[in-house]
MARVO-365199 format. One line per field, with one value per residue (C-alpha): residue number from 1; residue in one letter; x, y, z. Coordinates in pm, whole numbers, plus 50000, padded with zeros to 5 digits. Example, Ala and Ser with C-alpha at 12.3 -4.5 7.8 and 13.67 -1.06 7.14 Angstrom:
<setis>
resi <- c(1  2) .
resn <- c(a  s) .
X <- c(51230  51367) .
Y <- c(49550  49894) .
Z <- c(50780  50714) .
</setis>
This chain:
<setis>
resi <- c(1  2  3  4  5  6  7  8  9  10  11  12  13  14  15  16  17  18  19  20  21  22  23  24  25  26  27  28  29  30  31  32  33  34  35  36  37  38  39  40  41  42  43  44  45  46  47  48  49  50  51  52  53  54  55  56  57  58  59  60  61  62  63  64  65  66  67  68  69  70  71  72  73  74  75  76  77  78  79  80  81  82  83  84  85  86  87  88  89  90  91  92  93  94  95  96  97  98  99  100  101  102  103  104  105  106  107  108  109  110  111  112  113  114  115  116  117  118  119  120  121  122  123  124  125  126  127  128  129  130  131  132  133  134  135  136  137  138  139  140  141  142  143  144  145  146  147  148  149  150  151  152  153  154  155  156  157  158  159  160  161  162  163  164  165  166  167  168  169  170  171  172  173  174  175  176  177  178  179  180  181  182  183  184  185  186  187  188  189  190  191  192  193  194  195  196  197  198  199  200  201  202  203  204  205  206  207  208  209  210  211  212  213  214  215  216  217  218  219  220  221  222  223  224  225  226  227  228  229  230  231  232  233  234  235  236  237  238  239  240  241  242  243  244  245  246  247  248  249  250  251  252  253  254  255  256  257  258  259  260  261  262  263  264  265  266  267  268  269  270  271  272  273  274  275  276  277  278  279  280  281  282  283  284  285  286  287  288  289  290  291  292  293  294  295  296  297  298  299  300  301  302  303  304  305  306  307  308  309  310  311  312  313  314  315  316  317  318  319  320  321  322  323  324  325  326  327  328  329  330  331  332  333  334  335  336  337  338  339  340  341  342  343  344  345  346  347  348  349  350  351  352  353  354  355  356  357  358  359  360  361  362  363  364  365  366  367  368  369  370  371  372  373  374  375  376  377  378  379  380  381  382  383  384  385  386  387  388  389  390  391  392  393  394  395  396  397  398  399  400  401  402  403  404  405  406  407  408  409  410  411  412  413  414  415  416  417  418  419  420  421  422  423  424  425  426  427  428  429  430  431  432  433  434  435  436  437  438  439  440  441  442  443  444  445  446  447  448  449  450  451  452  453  454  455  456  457  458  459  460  461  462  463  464  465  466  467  468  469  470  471  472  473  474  475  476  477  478  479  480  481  482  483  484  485  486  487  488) .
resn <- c(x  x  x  x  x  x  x  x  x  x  x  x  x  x  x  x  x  x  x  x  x  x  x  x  x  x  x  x  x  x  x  x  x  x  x  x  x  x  x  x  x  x  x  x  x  x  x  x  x  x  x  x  x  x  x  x  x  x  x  x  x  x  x  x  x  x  x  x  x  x  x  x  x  x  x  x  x  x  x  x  x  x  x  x  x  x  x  x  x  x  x  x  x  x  x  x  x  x  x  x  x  x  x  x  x  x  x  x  x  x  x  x  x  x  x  x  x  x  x  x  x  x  x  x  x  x  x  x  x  x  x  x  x  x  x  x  x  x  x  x  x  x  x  x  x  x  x  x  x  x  x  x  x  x  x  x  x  x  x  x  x  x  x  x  x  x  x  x  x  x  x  x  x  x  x  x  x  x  x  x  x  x  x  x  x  x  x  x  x  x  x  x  x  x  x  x  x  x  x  x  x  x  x  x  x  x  x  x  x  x  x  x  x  x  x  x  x  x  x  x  x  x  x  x  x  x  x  x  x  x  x  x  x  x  x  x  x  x  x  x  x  x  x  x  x  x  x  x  x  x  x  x  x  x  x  x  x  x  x  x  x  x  x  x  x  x  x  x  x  x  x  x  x  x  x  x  x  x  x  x  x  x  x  x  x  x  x  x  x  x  x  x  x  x  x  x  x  x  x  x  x  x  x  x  x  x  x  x  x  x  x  x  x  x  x  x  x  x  x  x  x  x  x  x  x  x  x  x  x  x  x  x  x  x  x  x  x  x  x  x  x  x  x  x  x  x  x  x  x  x  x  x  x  x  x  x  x  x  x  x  x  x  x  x  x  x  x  x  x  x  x  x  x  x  x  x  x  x  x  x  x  x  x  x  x  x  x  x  x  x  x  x  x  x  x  x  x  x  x  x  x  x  x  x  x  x  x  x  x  x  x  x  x  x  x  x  x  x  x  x  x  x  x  x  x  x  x  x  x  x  x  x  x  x  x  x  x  x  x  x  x  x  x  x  x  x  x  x  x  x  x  x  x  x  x  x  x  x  x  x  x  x  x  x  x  x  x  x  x  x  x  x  x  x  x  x  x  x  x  x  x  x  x  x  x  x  x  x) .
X <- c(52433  52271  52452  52322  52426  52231  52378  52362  52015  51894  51771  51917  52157  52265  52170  52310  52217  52163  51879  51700  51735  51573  51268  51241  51240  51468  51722  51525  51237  51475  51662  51553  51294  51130  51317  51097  50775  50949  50913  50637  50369  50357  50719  50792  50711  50950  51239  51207  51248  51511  51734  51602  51748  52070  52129  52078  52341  52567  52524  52563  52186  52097  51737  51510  51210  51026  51094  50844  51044  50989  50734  50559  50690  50789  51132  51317  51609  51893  52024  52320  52431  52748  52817  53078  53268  53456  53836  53858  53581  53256  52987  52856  52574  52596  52691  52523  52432  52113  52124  51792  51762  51433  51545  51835  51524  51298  51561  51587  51244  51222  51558  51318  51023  51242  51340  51019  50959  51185  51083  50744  50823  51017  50707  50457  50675  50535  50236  50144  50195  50043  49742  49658  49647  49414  49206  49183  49054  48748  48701  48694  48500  48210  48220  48164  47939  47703  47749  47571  47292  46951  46835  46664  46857  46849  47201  47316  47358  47519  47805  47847  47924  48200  48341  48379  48478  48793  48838  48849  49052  49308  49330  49379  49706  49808  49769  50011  50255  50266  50312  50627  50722  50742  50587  50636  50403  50398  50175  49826  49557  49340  48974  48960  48618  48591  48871  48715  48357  48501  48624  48330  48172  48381  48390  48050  48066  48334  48259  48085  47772  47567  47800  47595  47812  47783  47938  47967  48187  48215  48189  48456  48746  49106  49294  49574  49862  49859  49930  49587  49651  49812  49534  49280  49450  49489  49073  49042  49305  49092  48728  48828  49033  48660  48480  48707  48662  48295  48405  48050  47822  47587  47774  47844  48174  48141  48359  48389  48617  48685  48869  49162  49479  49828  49934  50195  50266  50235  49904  49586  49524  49230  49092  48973  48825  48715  48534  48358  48139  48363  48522  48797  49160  49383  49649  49912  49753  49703  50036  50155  49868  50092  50400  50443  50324  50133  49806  49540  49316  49302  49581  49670  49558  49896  50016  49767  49801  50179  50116  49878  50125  50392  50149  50031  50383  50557  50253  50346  50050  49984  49746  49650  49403  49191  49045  48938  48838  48414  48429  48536  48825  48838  49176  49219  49451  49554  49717  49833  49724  49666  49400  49171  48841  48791  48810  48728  48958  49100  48940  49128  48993  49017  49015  48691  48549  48635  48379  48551  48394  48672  49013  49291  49555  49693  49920  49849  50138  50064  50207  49864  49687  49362  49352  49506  49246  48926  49048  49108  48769  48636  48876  48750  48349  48462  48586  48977  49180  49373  49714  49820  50145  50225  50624  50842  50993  50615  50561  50926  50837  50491  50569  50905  50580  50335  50542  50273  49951  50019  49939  50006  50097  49972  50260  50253  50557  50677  50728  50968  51220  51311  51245  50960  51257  51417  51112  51029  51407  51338  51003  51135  51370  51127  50887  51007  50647  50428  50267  50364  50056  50239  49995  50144  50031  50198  50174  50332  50600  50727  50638  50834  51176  51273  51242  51498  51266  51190  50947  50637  50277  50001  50005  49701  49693  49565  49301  49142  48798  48761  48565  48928  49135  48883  48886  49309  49350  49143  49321  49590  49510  49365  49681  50009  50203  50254  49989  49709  49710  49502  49515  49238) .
Y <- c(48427  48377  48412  48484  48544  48692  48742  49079  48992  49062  48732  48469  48230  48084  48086  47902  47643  47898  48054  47725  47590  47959  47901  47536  47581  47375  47553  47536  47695  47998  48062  48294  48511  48254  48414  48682  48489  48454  48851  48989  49080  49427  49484  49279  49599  49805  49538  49477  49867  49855  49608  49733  50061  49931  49740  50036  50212  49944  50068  49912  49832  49800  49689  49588  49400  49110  48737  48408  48121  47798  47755  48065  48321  48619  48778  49105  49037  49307  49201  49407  49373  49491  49495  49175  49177  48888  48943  49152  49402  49314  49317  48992  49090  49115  48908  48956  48833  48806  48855  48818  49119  49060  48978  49275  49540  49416  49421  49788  49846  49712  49953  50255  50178  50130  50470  50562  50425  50573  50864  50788  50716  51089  51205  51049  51123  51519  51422  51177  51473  51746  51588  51395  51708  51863  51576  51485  51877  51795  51503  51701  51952  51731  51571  51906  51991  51697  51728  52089  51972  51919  51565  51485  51740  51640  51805  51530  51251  51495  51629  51238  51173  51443  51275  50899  51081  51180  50907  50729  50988  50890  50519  50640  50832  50528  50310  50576  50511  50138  50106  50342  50052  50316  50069  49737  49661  49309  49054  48954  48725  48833  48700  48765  48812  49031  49248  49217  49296  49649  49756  49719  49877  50201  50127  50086  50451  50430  50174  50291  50356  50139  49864  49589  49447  49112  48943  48567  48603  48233  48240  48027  48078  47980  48323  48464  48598  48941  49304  49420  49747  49580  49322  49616  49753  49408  49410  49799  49773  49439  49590  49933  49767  49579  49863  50019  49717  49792  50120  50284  50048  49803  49537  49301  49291  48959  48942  48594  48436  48083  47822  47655  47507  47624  47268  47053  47051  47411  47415  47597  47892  48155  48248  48582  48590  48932  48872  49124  49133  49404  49426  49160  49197  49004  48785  49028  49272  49011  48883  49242  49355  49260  49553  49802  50128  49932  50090  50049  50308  50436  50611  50434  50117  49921  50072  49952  49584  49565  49679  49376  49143  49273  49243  48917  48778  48921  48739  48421  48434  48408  48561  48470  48644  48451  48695  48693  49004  49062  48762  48986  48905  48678  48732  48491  48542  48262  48334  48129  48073  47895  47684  47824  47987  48314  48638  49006  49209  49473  49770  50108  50189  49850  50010  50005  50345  50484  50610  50915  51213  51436  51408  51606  51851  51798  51934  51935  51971  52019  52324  52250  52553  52451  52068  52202  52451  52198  51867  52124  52274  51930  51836  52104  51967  51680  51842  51827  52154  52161  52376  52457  52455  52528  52388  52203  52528  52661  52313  52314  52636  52567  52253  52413  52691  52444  52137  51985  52025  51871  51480  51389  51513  51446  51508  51536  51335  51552  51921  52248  52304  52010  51638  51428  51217  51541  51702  51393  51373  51764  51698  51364  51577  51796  51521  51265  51067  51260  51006  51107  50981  51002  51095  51088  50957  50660  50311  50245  50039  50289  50577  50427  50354  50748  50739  50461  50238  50611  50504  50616  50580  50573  50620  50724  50745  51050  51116  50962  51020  51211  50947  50751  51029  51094  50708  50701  51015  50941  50598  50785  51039  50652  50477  50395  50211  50288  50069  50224  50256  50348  50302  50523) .
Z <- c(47274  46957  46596  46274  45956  45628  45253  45076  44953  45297  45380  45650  45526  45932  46262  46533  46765  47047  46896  46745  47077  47148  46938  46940  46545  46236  46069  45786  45933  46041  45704  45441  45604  45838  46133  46160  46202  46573  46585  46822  46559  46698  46641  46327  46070  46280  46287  45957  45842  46063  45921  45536  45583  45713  45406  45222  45346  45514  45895  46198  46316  46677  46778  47053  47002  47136  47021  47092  47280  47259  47541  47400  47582  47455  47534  47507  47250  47178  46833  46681  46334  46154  45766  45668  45351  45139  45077  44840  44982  44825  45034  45172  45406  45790  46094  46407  46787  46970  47395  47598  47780  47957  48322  48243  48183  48452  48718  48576  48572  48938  49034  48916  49123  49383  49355  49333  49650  49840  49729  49782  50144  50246  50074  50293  50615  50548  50378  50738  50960  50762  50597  50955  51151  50913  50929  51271  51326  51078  51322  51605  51450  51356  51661  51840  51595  51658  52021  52000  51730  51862  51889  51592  51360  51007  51054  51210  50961  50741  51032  51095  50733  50732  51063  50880  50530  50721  50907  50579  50455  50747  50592  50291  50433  50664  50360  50181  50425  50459  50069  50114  50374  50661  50908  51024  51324  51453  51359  51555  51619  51349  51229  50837  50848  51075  50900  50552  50750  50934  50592  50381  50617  50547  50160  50082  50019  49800  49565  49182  49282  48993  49173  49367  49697  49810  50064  50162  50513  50709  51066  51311  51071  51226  51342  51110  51251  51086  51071  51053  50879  50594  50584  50549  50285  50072  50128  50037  49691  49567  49654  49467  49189  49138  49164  48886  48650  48635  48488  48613  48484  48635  48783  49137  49314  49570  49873  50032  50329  50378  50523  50311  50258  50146  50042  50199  50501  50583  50782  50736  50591  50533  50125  50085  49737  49543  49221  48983  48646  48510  48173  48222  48127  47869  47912  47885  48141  48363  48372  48465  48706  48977  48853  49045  48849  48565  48529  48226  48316  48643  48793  49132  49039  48975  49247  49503  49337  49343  49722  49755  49667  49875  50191  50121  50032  50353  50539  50401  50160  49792  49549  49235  48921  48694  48404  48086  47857  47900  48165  48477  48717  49050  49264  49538  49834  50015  50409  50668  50964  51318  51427  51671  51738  51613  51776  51764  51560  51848  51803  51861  52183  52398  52743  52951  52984  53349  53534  53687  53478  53603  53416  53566  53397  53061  52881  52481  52338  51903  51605  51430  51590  51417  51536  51894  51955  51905  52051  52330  52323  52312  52637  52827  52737  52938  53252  53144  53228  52918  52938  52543  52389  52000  52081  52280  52389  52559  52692  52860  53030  53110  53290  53482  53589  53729  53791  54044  53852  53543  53507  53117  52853  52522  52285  51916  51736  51530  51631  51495  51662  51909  51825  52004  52203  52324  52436  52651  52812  52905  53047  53234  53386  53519  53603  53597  53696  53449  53200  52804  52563  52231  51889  51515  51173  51228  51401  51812  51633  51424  51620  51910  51718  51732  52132  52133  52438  52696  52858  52719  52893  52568  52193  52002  51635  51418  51312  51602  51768  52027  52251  52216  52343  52663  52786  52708  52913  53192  53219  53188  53477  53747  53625  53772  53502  53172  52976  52782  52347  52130  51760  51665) .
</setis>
């Protein structure tokens, strides 16, 4: 704790070795009104005032404000003053203490976002289930749609767009939910390239559209054990943050992969670099890009940074910025990885199409009447006989009706009424071989923690395609063990 005293001119007659140690100044250097020159120049007319009118009426004075150390940094400081007198009561001036509160008020700051984030998190639970049944009936829509256009429409480009719009829209909600930290699907052999090559794919439509993309992707890069979702959002929050520094003017965002090293002896690693022409920041932007809620201009944008460097940290990673106002900003993330020859990233259908054109009985089971009613419409296109039900209460008594006829069931997660793991104990005890493809706004990981290990056949992730659905279910309807997934 620092210590200071001042006369009843107002002016500093000690300070004590705390606080030069503090600023790396002399005591000489400190007395009188040198002290202040330590003062953040934004806050030095305010802390002076402060202290001025405290004289004036002998007050207590309590005051925040920013202080340079003695490497340069500046720190929060809460000084409080109290009026001293001599012995027989004249005013002498005031005694007071100095604390650095800076690690006190980020830990704060960090308690709020927390909050936030929880928060956050029960909101994307609704937000997952609503927003991706509404979406995944565009998808089917537009796939219908195209299937009844004429070949050559000039229809058709436009229905396709609205079909990868919400598809997009779908990341957008998956990458809602893996900031609130509602997933945690296991890591995989991943190729960066291909990742970061999938996702511009999708974001080429996104980006400003005076914005040139490059890319500079190396072939034969080492896998990554990764989550791949998380890894497509680190590419989509880095490409859009660039996109935003160009704030609409002309400009190039360049996207690059690479081999590289962590140092040490950790082993290879993987650089994805994202560099733009925009406008730059300062030092004091830059050093907070990475807080979670810290925007400049664009709403979301601290927020899908501070989710980058959560990602790349729980992969082992780093990341790093290099800025400079009007010079545009390069941030490099570093990830480890194993040596070996690249691969694929899986795609969300990896099952060979069957040939069988017939699929057997299912049993939809979904409360979103509008996505039920065309992925059902679309089932039906595809020789499926596709029993509805808007509950678990329906598909209880539809299956006790026609126990025989029925070979899966396609059962939406979360549903009024009963939960997803009860339904499937009430159908198991019906039939107790009938193969359950599960389909919610979430990953198989975290999808599969509320049935507690039941023995579940398929997953399929909304929105999905329709295409995806058709080849799981008529796997579904050849196999024997429970096996087939889709991610879609």
């Amino acid at each position: 704790m620092a210590i200071w005293l001042s006369g009843p001119d107002n002016r500093c007659s000690f300070v004590n070795k705390r606080w030069l140690d503090f600023t790396g100044r002399t005591l000489d250097q400190e007395l009188g009104q040198g002290w202040i020159e330590n003062v953040h120049p934004d806050d030095r007319e305010r802390v002076a005032t402060a202290y001025r009118r405290s004289f004036e009426v002998l007050s207590e004075c309590r005051i925040e404000y920013r202080a340079r150390r003695a490497d340069g940094e500046y720190r929060c400081l809460l000084d409080h003053g109290v009026a001293r007198f001599s012995a027989d009561g004249e005013f002498a001036g005031y005694v007071g203490s100095c604390v650095d509160i800076t690690d006190l008020k980020r830990n704060f700051e960090q308690h709020l976002a927390t909050q936030k984030l929880e928060s956050l998190g029960v909101l994307a639970a609704g937000v997952a289930h609503d927003f991706n049944n509404l979406l995944g009936a565009i998808v089917a829509r537009a796939e219908s749609a195209t299937s009844e256009l004429a070949p050559g429409s000039p229809a058709t480009y436009d229905v396709e767009q609205v079909r990868v719009i919400a598809l997009r829209a779908g990341e957008i909600v998956a990458q809602l939910i893996t900031f609130a930290r509602q997933e945690n699907a296991p890591p995989a052999a991943l190729d960066l390239s291909s990742v970061v090559a999938e996702m511009l794919d999708l974001l080429r439509v996104s980006i400003a559209k005076a914005a040139v993309l490059e890319t500079e992707l190396a072939s034969g890069l080492p896998l990554m054990q990764a989550n791949a979702d998380e890894i497509r959002q680190v590419v989509m929050n880095l490409v859009v943050n660039a996109s935003e520094a160009l704030e609409g003017e002309p400009g190039t965002i360049t996207v690059s992969t690479a081999p590289a090293s962590l140092g040490g002896d950790s082993g290879g690693a993987v650089r994805l670099e994202v560099r733009d022409t925009g406008s730059g920041m300062t030092e004091e932007v830059k050093n907070r890009i990475f807080d979670p809620f810290f925007t400049t201009r664009f709403v979301g944008r601290g927020l899908g940074l501070a989710s980058t460097q959560g990602i790349v940290r729980r992969h082992g990673g780093s990341i790093e910025v290099e800025s400079a106002p009007g010079k545009g900003s390069r941030f490099t993330v570093l990830l480890p990885c194993a040596a070996g020859q690249a691969a694929p990233v899986p795609h969300a259908a990896e099952l060979d199409v069957p040939s069988a054109e017939t699929g057997g009985t299912v049993l939809f089971v979904e409360d979103e009447e509008s996505l039920r009613s065309v992925i059902a419409k679309c089932l039906r296109r595809k020789n499926f006989q596709v029993i509805e039900a808007a509950d678990g209460a329906a598909a209880i008594e539809i299956l006790k009706s026609d126990p025989g006829g029925i070979g899966v069931v396609l059962l939406d997660v979360t549903l009024p009424g009963i939960s997803g793991a009860e339904l499937l104990d009430e159908l198991r005890w019906i039939r107790p071989e009938v193969k359950v493809i599960l389909s919610t706004a979430y990953s198989r990981e975290t999808a599969m923690r509320g049935f507690g290990g039941r023995d579940v056949w398929g997953f399929i992730r909304k929105p999905y395609r329709t295409d995806d659905l058709v080849n799981l279910l008529r796997h579904a309807a050849g196999a024997s063990n429970p096996s087939g997934d889709s991610s879609g």
